[in-house]
Every structure is written in C-alpha cells, then in structure tokens.
PDB file of N, CA, C and O in Angstrom:
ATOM      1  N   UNK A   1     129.498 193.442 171.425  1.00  0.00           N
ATOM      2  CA  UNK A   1     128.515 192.400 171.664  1.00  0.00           C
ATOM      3  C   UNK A   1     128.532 191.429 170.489  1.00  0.00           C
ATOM      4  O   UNK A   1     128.340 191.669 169.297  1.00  0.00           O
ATOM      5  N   UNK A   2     128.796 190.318 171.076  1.00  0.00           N
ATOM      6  CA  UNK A   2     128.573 188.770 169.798  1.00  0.00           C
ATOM      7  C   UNK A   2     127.186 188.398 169.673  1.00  0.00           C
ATOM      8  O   UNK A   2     126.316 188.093 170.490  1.00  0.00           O
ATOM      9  N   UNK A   3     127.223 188.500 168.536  1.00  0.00           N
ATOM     10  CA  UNK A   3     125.579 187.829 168.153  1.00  0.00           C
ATOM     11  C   UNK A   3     125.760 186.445 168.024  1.00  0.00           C
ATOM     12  O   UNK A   3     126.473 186.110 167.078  1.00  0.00           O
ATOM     13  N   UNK A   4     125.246 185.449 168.812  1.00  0.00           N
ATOM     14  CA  UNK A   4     125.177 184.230 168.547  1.00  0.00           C
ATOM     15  C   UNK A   4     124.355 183.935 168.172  1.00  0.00           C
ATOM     16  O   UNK A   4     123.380 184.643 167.921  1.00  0.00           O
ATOM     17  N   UNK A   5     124.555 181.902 167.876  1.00  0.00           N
ATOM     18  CA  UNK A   5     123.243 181.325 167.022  1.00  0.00           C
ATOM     19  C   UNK A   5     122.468 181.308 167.626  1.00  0.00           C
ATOM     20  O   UNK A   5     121.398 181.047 167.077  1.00  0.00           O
ATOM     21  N   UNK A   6     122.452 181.481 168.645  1.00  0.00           N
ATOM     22  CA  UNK A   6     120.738 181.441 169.822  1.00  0.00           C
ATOM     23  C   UNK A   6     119.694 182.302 169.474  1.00  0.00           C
ATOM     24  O   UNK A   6     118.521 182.132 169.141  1.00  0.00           O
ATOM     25  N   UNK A   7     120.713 183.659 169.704  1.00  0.00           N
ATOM     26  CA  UNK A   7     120.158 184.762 169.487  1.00  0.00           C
ATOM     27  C   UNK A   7     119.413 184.731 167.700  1.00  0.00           C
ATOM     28  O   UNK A   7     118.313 185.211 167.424  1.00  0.00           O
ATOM     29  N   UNK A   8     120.226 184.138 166.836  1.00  0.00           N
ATOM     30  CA  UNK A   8     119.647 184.680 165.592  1.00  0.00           C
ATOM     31  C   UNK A   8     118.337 183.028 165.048  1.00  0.00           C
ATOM     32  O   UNK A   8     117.431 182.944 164.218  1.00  0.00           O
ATOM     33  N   UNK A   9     118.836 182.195 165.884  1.00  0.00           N
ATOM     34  CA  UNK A   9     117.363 181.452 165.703  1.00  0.00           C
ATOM     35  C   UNK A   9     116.428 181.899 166.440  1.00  0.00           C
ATOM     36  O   UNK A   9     115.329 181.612 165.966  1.00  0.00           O
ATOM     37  N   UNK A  10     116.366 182.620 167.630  1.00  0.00           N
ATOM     38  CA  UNK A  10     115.077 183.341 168.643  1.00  0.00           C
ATOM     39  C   UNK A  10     114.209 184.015 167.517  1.00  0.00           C
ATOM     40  O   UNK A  10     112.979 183.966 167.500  1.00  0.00           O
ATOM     41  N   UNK A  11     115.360 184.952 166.133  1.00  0.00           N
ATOM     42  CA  UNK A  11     114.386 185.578 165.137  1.00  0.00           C
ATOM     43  C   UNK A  11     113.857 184.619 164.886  1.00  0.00           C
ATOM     44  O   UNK A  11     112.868 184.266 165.530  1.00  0.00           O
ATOM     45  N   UNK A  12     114.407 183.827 163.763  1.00  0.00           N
ATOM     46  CA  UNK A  12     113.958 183.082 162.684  1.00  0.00           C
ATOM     47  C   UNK A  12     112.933 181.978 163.642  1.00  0.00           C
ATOM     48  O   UNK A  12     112.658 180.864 163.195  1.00  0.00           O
ATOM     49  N   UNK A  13     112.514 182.367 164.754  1.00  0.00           N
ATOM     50  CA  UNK A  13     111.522 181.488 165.225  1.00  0.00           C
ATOM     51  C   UNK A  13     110.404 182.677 165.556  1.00  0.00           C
ATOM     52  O   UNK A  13     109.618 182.111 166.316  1.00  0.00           O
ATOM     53  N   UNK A  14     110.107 183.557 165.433  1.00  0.00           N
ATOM     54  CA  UNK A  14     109.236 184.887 165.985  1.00  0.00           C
ATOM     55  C   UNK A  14     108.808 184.676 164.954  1.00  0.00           C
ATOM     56  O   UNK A  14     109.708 184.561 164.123  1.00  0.00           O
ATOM     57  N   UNK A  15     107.813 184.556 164.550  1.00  0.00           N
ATOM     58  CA  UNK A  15     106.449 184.523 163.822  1.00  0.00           C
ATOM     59  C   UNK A  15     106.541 186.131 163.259  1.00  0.00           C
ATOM     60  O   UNK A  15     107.073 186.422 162.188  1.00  0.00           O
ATOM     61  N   UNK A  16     106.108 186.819 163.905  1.00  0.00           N
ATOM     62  CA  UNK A  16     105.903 188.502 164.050  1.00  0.00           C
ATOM     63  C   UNK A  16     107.040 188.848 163.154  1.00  0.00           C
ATOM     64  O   UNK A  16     106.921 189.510 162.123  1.00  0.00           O
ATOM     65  N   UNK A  17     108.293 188.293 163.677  1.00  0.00           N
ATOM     66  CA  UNK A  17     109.396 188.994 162.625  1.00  0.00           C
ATOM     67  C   UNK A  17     109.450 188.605 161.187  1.00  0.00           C
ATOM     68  O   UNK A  17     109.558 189.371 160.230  1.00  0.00           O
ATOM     69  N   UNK A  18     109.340 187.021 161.167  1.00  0.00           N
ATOM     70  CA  UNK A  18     109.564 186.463 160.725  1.00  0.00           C
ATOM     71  C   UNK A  18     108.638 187.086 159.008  1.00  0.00           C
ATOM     72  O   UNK A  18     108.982 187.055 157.827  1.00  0.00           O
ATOM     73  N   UNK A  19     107.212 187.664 159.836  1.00  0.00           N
ATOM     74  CA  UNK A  19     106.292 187.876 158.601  1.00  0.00           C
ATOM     75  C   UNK A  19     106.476 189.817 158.581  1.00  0.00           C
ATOM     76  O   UNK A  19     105.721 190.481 157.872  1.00  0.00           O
ATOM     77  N   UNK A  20     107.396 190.384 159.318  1.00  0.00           N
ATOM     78  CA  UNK A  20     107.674 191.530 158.764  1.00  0.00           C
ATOM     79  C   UNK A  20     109.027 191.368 157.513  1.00  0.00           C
ATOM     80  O   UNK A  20     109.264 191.987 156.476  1.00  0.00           O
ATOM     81  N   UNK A  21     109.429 190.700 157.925  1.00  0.00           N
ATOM     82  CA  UNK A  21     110.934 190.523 157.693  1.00  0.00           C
ATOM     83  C   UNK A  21     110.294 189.984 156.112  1.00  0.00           C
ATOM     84  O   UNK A  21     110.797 190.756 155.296  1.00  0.00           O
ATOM     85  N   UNK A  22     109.763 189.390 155.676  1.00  0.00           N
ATOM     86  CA  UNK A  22     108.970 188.845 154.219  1.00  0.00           C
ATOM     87  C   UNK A  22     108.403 189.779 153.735  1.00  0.00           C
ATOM     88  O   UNK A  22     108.504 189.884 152.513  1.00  0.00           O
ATOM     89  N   UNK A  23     107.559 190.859 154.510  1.00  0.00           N
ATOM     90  CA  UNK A  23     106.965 192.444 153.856  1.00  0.00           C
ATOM     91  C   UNK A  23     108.141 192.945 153.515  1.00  0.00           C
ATOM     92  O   UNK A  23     108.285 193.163 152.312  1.00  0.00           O
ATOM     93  N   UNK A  24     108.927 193.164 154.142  1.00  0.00           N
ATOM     94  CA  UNK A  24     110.061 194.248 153.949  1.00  0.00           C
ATOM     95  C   UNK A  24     110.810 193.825 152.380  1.00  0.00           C
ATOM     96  O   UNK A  24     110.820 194.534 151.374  1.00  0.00           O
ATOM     97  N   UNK A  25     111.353 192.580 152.529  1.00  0.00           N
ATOM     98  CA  UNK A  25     111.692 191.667 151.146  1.00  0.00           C
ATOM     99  C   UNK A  25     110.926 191.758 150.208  1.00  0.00           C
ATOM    100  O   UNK A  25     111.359 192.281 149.181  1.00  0.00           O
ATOM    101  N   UNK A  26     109.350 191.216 150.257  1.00  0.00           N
ATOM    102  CA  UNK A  26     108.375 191.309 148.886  1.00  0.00           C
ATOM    103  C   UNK A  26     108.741 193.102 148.092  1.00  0.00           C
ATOM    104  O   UNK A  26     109.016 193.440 146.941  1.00  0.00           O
ATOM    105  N   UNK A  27     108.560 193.904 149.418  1.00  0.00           N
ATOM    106  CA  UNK A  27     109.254 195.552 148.786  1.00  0.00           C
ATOM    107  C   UNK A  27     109.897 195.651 148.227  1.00  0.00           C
ATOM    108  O   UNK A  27     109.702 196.519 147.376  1.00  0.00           O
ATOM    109  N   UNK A  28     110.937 195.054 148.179  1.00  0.00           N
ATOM    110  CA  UNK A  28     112.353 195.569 147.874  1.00  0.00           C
ATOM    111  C   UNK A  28     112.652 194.447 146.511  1.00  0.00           C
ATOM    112  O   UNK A  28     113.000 193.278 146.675  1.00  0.00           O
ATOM    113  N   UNK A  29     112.481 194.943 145.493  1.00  0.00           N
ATOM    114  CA  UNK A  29     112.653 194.518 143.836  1.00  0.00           C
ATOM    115  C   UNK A  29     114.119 193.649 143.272  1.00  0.00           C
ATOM    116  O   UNK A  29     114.154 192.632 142.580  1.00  0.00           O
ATOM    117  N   UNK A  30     115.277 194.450 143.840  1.00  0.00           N
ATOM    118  CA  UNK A  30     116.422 194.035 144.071  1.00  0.00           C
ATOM    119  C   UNK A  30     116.334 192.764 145.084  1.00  0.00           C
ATOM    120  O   UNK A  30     116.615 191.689 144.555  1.00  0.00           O
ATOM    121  N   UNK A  31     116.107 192.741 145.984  1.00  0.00           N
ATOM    122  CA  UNK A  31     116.452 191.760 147.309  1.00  0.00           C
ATOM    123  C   UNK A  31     115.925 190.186 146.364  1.00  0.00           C
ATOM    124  O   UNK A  31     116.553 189.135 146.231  1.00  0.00           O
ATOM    125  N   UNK A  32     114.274 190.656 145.726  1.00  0.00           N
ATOM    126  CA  UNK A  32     113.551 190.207 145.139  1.00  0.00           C
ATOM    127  C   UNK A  32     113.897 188.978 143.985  1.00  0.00           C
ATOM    128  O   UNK A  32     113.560 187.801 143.853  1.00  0.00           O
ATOM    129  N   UNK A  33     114.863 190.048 143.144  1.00  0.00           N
ATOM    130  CA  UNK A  33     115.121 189.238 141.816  1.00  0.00           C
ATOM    131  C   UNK A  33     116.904 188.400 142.652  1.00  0.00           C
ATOM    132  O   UNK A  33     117.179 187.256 142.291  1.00  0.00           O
ATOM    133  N   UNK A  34     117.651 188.960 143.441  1.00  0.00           N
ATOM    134  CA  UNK A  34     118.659 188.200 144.027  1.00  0.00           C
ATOM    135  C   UNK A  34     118.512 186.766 144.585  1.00  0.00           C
ATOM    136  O   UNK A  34     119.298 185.880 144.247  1.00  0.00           O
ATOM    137  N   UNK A  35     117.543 186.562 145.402  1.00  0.00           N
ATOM    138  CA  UNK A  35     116.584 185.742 146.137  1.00  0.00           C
ATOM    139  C   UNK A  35     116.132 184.650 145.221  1.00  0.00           C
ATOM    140  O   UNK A  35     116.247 183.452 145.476  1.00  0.00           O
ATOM    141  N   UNK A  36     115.567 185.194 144.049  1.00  0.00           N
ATOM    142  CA  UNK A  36     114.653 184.174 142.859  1.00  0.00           C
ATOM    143  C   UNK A  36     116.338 183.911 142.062  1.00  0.00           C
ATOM    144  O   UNK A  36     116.471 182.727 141.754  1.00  0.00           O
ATOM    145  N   UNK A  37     116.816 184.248 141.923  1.00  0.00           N
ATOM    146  CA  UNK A  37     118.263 184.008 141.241  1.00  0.00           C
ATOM    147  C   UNK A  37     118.917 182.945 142.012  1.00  0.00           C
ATOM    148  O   UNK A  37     119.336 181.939 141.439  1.00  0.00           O
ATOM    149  N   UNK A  38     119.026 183.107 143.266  1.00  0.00           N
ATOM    150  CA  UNK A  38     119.495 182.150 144.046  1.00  0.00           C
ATOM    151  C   UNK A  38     118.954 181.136 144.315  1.00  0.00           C
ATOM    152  O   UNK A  38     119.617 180.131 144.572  1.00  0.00           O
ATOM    153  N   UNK A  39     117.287 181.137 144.328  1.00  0.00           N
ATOM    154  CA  UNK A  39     116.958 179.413 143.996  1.00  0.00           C
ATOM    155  C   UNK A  39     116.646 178.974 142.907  1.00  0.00           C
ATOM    156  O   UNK A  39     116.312 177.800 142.744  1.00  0.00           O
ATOM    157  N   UNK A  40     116.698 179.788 142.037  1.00  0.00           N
ATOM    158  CA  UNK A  40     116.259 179.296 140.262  1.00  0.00           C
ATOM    159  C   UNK A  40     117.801 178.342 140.044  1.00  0.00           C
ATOM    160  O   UNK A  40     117.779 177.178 139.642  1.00  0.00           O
ATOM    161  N   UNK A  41     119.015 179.046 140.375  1.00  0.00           N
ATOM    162  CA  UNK A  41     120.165 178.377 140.099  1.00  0.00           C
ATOM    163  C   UNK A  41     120.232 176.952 141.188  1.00  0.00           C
ATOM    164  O   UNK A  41     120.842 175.942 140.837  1.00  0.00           O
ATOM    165  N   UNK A  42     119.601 177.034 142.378  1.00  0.00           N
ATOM    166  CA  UNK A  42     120.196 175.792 142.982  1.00  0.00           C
ATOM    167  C   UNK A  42     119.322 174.799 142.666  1.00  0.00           C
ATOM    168  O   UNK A  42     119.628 173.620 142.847  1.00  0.00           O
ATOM    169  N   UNK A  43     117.892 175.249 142.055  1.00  0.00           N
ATOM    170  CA  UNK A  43     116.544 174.221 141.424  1.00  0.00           C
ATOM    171  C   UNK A  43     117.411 173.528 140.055  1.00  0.00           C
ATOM    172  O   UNK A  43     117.572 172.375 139.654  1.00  0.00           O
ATOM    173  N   UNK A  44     117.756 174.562 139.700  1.00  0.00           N
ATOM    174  CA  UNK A  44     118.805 174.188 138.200  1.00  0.00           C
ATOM    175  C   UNK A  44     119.368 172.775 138.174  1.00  0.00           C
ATOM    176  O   UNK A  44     119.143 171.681 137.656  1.00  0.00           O
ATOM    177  N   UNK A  45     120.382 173.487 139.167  1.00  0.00           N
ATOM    178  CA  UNK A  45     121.254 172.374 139.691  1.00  0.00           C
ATOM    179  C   UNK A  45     121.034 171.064 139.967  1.00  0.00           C
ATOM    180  O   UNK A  45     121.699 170.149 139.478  1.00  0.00           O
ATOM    181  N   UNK A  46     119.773 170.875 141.031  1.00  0.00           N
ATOM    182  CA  UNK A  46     119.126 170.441 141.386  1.00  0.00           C
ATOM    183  C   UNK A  46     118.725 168.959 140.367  1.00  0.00           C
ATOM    184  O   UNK A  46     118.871 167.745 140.512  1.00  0.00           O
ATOM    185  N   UNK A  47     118.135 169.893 139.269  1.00  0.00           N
ATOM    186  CA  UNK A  47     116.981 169.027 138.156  1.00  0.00           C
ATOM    187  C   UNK A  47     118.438 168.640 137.031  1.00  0.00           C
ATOM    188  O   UNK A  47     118.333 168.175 135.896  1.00  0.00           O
ATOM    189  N   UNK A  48     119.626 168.960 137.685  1.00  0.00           N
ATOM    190  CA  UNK A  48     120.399 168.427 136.184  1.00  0.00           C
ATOM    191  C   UNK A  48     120.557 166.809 136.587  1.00  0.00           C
ATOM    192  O   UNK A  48     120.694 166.063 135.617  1.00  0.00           O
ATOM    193  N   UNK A  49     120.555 166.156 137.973  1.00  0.00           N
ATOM    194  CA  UNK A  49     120.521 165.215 138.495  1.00  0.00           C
ATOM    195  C   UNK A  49     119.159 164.418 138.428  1.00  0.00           C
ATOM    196  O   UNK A  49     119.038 163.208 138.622  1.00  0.00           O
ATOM    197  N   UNK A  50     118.268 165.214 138.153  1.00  0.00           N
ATOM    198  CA  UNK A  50     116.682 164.337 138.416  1.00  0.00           C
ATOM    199  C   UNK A  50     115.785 164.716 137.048  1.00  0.00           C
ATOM    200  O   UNK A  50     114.870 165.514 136.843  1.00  0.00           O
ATOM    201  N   UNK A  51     116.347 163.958 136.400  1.00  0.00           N
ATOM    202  CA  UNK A  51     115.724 164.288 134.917  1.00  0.00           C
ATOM    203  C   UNK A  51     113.945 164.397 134.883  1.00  0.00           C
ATOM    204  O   UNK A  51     113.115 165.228 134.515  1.00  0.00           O
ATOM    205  N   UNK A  52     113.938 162.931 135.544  1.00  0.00           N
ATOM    206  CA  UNK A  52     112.208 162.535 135.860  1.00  0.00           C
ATOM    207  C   UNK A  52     111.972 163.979 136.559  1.00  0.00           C
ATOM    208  O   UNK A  52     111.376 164.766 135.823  1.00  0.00           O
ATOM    209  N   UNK A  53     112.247 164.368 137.554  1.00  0.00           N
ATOM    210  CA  UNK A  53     111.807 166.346 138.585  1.00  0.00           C
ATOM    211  C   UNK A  53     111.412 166.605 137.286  1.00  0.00           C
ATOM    212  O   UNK A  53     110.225 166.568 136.962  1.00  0.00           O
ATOM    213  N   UNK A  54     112.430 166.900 136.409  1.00  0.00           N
ATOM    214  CA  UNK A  54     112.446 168.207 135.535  1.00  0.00           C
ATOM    215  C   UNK A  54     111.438 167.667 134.472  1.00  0.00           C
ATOM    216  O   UNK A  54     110.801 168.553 133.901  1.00  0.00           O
ATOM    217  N   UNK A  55     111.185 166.444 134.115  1.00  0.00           N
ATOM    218  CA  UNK A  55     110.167 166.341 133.351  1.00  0.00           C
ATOM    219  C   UNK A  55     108.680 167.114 133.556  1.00  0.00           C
ATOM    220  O   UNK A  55     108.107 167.997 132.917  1.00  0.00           O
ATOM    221  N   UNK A  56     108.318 166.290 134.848  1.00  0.00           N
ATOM    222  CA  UNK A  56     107.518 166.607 135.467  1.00  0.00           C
ATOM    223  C   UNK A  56     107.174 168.147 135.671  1.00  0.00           C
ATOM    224  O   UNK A  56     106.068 168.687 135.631  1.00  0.00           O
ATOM    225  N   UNK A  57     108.166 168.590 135.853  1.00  0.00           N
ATOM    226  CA  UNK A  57     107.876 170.563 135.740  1.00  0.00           C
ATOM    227  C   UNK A  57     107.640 170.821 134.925  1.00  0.00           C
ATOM    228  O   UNK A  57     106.687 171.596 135.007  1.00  0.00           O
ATOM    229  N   UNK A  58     108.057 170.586 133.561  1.00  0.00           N
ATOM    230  CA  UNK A  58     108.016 170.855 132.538  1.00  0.00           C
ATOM    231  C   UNK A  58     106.590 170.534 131.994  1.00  0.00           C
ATOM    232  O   UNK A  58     105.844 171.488 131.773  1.00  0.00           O
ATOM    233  N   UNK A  59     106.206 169.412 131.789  1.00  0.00           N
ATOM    234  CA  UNK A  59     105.126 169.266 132.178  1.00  0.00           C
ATOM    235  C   UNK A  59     103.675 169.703 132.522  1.00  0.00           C
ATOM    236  O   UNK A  59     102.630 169.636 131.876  1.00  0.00           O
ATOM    237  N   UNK A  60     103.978 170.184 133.792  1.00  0.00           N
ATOM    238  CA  UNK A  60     103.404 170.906 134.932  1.00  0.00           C
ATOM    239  C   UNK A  60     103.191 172.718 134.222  1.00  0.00           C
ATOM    240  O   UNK A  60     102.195 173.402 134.458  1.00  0.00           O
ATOM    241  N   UNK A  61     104.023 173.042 133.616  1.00  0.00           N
ATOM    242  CA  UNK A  61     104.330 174.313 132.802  1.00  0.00           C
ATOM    243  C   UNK A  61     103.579 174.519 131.675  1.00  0.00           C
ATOM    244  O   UNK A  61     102.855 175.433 131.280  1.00  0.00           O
ATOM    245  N   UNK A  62     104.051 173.057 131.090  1.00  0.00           N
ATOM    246  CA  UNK A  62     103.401 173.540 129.180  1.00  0.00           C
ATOM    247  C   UNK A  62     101.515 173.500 129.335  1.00  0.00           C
ATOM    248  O   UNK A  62     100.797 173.635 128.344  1.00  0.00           O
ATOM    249  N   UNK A  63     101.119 173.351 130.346  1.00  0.00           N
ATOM    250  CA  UNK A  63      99.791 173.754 130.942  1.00  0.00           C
ATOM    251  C   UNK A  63      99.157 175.274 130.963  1.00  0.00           C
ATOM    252  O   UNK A  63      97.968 175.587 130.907  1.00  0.00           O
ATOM    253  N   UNK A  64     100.388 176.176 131.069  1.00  0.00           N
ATOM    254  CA  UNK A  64     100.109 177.216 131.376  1.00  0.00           C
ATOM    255  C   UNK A  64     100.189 177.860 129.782  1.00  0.00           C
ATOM    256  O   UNK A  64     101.076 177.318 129.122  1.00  0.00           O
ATOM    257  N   UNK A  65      99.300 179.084 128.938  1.00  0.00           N
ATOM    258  CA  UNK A  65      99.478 179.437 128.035  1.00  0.00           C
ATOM    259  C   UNK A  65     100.866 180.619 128.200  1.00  0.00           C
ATOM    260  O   UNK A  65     101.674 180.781 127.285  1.00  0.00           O
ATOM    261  N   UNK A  66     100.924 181.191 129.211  1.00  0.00           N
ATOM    262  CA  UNK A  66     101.637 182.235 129.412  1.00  0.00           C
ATOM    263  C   UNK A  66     103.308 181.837 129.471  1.00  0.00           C
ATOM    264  O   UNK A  66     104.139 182.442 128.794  1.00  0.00           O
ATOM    265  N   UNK A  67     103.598 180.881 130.262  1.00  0.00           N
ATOM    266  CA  UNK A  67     104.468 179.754 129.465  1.00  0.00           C
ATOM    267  C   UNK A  67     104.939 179.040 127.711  1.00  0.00           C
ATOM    268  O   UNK A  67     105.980 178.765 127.115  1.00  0.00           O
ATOM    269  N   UNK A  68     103.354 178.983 127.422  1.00  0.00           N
ATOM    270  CA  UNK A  68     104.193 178.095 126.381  1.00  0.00           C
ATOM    271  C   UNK A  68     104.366 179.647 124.984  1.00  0.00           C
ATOM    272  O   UNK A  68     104.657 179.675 123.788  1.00  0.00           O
ATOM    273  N   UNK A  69     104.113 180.371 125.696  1.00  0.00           N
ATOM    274  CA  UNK A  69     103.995 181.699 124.539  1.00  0.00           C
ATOM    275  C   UNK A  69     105.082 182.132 124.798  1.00  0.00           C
ATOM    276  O   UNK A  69     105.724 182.806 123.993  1.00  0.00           O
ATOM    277  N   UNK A  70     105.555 181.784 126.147  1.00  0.00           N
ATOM    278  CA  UNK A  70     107.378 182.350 126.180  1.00  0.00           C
ATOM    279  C   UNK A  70     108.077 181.615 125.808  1.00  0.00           C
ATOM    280  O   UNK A  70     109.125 182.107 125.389  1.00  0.00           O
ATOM    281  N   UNK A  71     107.957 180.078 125.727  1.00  0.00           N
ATOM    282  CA  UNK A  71     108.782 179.123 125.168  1.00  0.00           C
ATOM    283  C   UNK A  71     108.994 179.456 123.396  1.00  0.00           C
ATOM    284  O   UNK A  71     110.008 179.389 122.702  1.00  0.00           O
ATOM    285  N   UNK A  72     107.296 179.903 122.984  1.00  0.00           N
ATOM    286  CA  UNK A  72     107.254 179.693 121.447  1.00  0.00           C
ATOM    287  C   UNK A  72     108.405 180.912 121.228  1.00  0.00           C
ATOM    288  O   UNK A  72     109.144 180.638 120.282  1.00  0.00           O
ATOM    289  N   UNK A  73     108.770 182.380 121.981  1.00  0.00           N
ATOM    290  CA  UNK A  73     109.204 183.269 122.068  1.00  0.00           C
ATOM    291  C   UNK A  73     110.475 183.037 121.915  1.00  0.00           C
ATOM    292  O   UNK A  73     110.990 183.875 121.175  1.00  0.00           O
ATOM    293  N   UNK A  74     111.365 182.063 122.400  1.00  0.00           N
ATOM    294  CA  UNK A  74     112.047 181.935 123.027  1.00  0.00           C
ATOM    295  C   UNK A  74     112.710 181.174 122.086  1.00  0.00           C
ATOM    296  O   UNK A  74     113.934 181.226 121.971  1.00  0.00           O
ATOM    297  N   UNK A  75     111.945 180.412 121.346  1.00  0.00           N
ATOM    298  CA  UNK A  75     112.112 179.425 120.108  1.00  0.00           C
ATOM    299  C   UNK A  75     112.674 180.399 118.650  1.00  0.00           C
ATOM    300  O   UNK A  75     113.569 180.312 117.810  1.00  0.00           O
ATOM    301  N   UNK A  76     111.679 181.213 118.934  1.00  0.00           N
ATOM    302  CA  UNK A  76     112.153 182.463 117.601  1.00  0.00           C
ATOM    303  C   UNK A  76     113.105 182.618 117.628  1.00  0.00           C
ATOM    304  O   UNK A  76     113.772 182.141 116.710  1.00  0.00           O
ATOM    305  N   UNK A  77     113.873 183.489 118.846  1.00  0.00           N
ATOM    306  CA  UNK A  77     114.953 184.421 119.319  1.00  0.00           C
ATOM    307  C   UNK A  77     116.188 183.302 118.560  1.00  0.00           C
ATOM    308  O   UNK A  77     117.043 183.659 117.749  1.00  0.00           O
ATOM    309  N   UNK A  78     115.930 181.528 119.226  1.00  0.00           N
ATOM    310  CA  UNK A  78     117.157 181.221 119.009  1.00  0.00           C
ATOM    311  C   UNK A  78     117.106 180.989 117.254  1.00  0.00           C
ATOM    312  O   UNK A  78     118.189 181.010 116.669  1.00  0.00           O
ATOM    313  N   UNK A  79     116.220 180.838 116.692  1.00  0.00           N
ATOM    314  CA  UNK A  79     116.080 180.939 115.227  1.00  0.00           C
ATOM    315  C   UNK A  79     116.557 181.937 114.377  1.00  0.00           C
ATOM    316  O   UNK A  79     116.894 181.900 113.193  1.00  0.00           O
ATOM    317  N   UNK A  80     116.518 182.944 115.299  1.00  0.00           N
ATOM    318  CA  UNK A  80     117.343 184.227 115.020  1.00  0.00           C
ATOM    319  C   UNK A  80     118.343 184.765 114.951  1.00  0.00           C
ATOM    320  O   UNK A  80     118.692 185.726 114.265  1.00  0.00           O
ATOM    321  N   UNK A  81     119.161 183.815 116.083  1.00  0.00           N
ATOM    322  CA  UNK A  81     120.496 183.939 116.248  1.00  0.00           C
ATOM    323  C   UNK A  81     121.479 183.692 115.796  1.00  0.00           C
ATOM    324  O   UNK A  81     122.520 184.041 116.353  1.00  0.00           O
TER     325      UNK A  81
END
C-alpha cells in the first residue's frame, strides 16, 4: 500500500491528531531538542540576512533577566578561553 499526499494531509488536517501527535512530541526530550535545533538553525540563517529581525530580538531578549545573566555567562566563558 502507497501512502499518498492525500492521505498524509487528511492527518495534518485532523485537529484530534494533529494535538495528539504534539503530546506525544512535547514527551519525548530527544524529538524535543532535534525539532528546536532545526529551527534555531533555519531562524539563524534566517536573521544573517535581516540584521534589523535580529536586532529587534535581541532587543526583545535583553528584557529578560534570565537572558542577560546567560549572556553575562557567556561573556566570562569567552574571557576564559
């Protein structure tokens, strides 16, 4: 039996699956950090073209203390190196 594209957009249109199929993922730690790897790199990518984006995040970030305590962190390490 061929699985066609019909068949596999019928999932990705089921609501029901659609929000088991996201439980099952949030579970799974591995699937998890693969997933965030794969759009952290294409956001990357992304912001090497849109300087103004990446300002703006940045930005948007140094707002947060929990952020800028990893940046100050982060600042050491390379002081260290």
């Amino acid at each position: 039996m061929d699985i066609k594209k019909t068949d596999v957009e019928a999932f990705l249109n089921d609501k029901q699956f659609i929000n088991e199929l996201i439980k099952e993922i949030k579970n799974n730690p591995e699937v998890v950090r693969e997933l965030a790897e794969e759009i952290a790199e294409e956001i990357s990518d992304y912001l090497q073209d849109d300087p103004e984006l990446k300002r703006k995040i940045i930005e948007s970030a140094m707002v947060s203390h929990e952020f800028r305590e990893k940046v100050v962190r982060e600042i050491v390490n390379e002081m260290n190196d």
